[in-house]
C-alpha positions as a Markdown table, in Angstrom:
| # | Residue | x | y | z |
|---|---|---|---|---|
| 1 | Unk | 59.9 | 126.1 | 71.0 |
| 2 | Unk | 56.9 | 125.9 | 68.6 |
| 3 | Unk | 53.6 | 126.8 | 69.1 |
| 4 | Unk | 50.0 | 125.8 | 68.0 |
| 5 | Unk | 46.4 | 126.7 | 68.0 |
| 6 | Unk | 44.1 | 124.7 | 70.3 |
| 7 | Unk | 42.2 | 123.8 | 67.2 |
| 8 | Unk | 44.7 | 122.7 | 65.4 |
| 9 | Unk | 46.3 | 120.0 | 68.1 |
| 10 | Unk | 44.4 | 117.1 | 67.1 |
| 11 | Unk | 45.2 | 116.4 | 63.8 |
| 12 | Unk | 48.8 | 116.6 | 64.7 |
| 13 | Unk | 49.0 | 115.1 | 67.9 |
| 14 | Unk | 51.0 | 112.2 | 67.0 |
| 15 | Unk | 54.0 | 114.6 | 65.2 |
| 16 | Unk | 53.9 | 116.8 | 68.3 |
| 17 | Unk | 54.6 | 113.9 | 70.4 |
| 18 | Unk | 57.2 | 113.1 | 68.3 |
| 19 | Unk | 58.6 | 116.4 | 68.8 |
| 20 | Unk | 58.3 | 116.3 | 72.2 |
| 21 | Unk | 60.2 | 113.1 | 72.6 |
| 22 | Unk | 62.9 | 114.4 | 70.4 |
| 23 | Unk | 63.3 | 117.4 | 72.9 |
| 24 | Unk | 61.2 | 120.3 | 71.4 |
| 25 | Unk | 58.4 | 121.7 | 73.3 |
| 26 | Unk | 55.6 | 122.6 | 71.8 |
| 27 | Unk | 53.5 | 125.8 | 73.6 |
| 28 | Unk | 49.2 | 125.3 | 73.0 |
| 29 | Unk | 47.6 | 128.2 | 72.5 |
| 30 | Unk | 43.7 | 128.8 | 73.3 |
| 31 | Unk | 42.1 | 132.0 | 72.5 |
| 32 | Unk | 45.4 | 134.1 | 72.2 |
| 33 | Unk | 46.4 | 132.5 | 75.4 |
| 34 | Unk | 49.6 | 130.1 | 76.2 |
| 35 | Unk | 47.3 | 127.5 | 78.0 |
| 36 | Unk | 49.9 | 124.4 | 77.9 |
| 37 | Unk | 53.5 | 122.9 | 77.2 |
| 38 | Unk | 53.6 | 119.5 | 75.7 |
| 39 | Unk | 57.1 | 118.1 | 76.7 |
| 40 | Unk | 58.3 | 114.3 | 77.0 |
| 41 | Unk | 57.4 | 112.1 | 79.5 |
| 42 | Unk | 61.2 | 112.1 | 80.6 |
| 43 | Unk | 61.7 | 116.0 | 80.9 |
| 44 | Unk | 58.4 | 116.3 | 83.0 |
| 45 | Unk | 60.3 | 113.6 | 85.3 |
| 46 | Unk | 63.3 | 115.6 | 85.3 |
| 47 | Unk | 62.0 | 119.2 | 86.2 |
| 48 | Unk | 58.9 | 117.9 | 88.2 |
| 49 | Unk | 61.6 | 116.8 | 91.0 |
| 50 | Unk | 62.9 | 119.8 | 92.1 |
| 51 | Unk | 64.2 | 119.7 | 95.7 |
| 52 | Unk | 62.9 | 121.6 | 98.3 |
| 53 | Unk | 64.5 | 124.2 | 100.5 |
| 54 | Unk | 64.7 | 121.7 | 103.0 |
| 55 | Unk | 66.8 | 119.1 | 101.3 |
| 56 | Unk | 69.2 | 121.3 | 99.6 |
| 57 | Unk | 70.5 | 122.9 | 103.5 |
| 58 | Unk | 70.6 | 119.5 | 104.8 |
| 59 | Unk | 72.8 | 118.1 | 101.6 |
| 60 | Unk | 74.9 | 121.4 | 102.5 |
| 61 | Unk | 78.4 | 119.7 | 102.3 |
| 62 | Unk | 80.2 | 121.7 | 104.6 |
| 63 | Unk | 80.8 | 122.4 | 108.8 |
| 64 | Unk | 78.3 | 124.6 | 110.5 |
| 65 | Unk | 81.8 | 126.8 | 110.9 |
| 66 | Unk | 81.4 | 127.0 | 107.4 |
| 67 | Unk | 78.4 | 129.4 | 107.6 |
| 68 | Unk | 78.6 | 132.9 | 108.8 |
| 69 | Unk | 77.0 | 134.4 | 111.9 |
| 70 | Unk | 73.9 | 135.8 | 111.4 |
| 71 | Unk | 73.7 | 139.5 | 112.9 |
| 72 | Unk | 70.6 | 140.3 | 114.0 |
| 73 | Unk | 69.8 | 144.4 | 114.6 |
| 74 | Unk | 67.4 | 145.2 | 117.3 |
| 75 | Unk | 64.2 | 144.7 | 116.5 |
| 76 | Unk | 62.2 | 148.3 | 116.1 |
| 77 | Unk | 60.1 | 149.4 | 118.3 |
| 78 | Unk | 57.2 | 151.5 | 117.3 |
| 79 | Unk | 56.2 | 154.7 | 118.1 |
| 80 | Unk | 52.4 | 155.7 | 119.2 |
| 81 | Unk | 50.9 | 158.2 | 117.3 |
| 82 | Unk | 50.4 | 161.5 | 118.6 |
């Protein structure tokens, strides 16, 4: 993954693009600080749809049988101070 100055982004923009649409990243730095990742258009679509929790039990593809019982322990019951 490369990296570049803040400062030094414009003048290059178009062969960072490039870059980026050949599948290498490019990491902007401002003031000693990673600020930003320049990617393609196509690999933000790809990791910005992650699924949530949510979907990925309900596309579980096996039979409730298939999970385990839960054990639960008692809950604890706390003590007053003295």
């Amino acid at each position: 993954m490369k990296e570049i100055q803040f400062k030094d982004t414009k003048p290059t923009l178009s062969a960072l693009v490039d870059w980026a649409v050949a599948g290498e990243p490019t990491v902007i730095i401002r003031n000693g600080r990673k600020e930003a990742v320049l990617v393609s258009f196509e690999e933000w679509t790809r990791v910005s749809k992650v699924p949530s929790f949510a979907d990925l039990l309900l596309a579980f593809p096996g039979e409730p049988s298939d999970i385990p019982e839960q054990r639960r322990k008692p809950v604890r019951t706390l003590r007053k101070p003295l």
